[in-house]
C-alpha positions as CSV (number, residue, x, y, z in Angstrom):
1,X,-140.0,134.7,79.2
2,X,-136.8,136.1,79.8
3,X,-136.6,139.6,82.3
4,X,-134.0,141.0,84.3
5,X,-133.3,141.0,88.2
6,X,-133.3,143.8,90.1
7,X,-129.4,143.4,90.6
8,X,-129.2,143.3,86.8
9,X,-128.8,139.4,86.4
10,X,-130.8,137.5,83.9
11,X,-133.6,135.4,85.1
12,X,-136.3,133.2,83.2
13,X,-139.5,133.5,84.4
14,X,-142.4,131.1,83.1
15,X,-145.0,133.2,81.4
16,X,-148.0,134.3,83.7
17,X,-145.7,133.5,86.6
18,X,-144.6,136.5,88.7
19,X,-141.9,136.3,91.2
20,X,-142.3,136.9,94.9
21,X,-139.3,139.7,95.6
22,X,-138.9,141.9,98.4
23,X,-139.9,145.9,98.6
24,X,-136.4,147.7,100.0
25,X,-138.7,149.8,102.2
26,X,-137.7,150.8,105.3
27,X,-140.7,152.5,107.1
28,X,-141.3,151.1,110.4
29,X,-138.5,148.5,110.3
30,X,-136.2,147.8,112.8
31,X,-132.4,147.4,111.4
32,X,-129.8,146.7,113.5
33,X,-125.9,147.3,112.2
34,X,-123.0,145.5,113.9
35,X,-119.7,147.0,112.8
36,X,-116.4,145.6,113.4
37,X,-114.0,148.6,114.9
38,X,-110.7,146.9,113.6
39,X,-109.7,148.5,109.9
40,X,-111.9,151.7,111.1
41,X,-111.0,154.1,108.1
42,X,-112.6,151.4,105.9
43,X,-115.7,150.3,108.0
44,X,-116.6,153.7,109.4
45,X,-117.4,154.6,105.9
46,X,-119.0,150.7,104.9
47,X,-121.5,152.0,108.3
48,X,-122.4,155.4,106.7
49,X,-123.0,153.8,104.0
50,X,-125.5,151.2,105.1
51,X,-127.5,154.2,107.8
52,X,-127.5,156.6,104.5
53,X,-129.2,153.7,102.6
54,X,-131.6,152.7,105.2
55,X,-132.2,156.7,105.6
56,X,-133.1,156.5,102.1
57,X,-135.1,154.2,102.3
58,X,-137.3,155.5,104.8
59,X,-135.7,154.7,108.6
60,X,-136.1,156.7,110.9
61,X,-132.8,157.1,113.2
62,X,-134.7,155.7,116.3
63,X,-135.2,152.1,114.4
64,X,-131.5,151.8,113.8
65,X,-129.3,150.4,116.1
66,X,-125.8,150.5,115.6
67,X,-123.5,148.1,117.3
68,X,-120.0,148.0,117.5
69,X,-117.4,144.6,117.6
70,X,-113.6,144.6,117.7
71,X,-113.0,142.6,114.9
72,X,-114.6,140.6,112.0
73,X,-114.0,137.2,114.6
74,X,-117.0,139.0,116.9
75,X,-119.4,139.9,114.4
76,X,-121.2,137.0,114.2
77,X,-121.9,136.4,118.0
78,X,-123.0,140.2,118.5
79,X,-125.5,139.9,114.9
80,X,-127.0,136.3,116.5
81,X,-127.6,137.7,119.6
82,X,-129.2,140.5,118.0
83,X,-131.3,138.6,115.4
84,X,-132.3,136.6,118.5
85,X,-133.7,139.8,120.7
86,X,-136.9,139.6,118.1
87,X,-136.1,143.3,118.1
88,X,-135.1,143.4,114.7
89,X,-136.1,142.0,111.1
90,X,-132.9,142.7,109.7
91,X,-129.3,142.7,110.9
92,X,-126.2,144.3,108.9
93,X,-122.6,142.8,110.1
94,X,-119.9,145.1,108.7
95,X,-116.1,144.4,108.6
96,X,-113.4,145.0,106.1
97,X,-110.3,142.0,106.5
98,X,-107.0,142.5,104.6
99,X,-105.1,140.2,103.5
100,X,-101.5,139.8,105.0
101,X,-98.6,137.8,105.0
102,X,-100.0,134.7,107.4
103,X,-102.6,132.8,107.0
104,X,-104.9,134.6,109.3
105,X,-106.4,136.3,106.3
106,X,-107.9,132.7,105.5
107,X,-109.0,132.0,109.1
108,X,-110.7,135.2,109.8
109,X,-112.8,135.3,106.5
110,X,-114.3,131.7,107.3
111,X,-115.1,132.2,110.7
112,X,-116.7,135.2,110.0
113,X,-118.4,134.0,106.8
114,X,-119.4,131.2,108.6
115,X,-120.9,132.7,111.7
116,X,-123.1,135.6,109.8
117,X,-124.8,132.5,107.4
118,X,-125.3,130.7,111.2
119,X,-126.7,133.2,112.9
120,X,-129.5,134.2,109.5
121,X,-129.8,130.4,109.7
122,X,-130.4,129.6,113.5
123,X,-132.8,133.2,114.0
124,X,-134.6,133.0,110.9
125,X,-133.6,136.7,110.4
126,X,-131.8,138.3,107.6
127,X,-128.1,138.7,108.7
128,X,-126.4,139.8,105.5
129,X,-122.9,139.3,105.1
130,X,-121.4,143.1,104.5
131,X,-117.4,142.2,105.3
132,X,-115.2,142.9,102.7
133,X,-112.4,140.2,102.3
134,X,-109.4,142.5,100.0
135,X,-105.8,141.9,99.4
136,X,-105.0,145.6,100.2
137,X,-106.2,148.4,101.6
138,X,-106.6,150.7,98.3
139,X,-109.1,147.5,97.0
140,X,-111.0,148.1,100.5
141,X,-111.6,152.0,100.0
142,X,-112.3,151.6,96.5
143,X,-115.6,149.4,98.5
144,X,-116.3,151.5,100.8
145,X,-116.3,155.0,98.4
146,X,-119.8,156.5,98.3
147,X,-119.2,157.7,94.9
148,X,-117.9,153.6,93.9
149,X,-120.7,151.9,95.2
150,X,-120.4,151.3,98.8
151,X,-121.0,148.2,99.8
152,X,-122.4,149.2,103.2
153,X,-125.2,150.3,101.4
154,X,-125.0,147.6,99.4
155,X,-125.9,145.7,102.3
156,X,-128.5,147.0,104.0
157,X,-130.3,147.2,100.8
158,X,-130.3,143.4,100.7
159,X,-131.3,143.5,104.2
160,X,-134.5,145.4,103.6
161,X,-135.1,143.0,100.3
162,X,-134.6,140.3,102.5
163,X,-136.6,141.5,105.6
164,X,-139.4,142.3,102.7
165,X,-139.3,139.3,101.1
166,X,-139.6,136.9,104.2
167,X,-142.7,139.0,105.3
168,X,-144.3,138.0,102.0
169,X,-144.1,134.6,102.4
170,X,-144.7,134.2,106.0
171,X,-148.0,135.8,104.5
172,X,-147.5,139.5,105.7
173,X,-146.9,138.3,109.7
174,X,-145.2,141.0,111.5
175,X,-142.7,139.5,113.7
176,X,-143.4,140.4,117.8
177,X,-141.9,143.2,118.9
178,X,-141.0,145.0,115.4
179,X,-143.0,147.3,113.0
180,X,-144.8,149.0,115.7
């Protein structure tokens, strides 16, 4: 039986199977956002984006935290440390990295690719990877427009999916400290 994803991609499902997906719902979670301050005209609006979507989605301001890094290099360490607080079920790292005429564009990317997958993986808490990697800065603000499909929001949706989901299959255990 053929259905479609939720992000529009085509999935086959076994008849009488249902999948396990998470609920973007945001009512009582705890959502931290770490934002890198270098490129800020691009990740001021990638953060809007992701507080408007967790907003939406029922936050209240009190159970977001917003934390700011220099660069896209820092992001990980700050999201880990955050994860690790038990605070949290999600964590949103923002940055936007633009490519230039070294090789740093490479470096940067990786380590901070990298770190965001280590620190989900070491915590066991959704760190979801919301950095835009562009070749120029036009491509960056065309990902960061509200009216484009801002991949701030983008972001923390996955991080509610994700904080969702996991719930489910820890069997609806609420983590110490969060959904209070």
């Amino acid at each position: 039986m053929a259905g479609k994803s939720k992000t529009g991609g085509a999935r086959k499902i076994a008849k009488g199977l249902v999948p396990l997906v998470g609920d973007p719902h945001a009512r009582l979670r705890k959502v931290a956002i770490v934002t890198a301050r270098f490129n800020s005209v691009v990740t001021d609006q990638l953060e809007a984006g992701a507080v408007a979507c967790l907003q939406a989605h029922g936050a209240a301001a009190a159970n977001i935290t917003v934390v700011k890094v220099p660069g896209a290099v820092e992001l990980p360490l700050a999201a880990k440390t955050l994860a690790a607080t038990g605070r949290y079920e999600a964590v949103v790292a923002l940055g936007c990295v633009i490519r230039g005429d070294t090789s740093h564009y490479d470096y940067v990317c990786s380590i901070a690719a990298d770190g965001v997958l280590q620190a989900a993986m070491t915590t066991g808490v959704p760190v979801i990877f919301g950095v835009l990697t562009t070749e120029n800065l036009e491509q960056a603000l065309e990902r960061a427009d509200a009216k484009r499909g801002n991949k701030g929001w983008e972001a923390a949706l996955g991080a509610l999916e994700m904080a969702d989901l996991l719930e489910k299959i820890k069997g609806g255990a609420k983590r110490k400290g969060t959904r209070k």
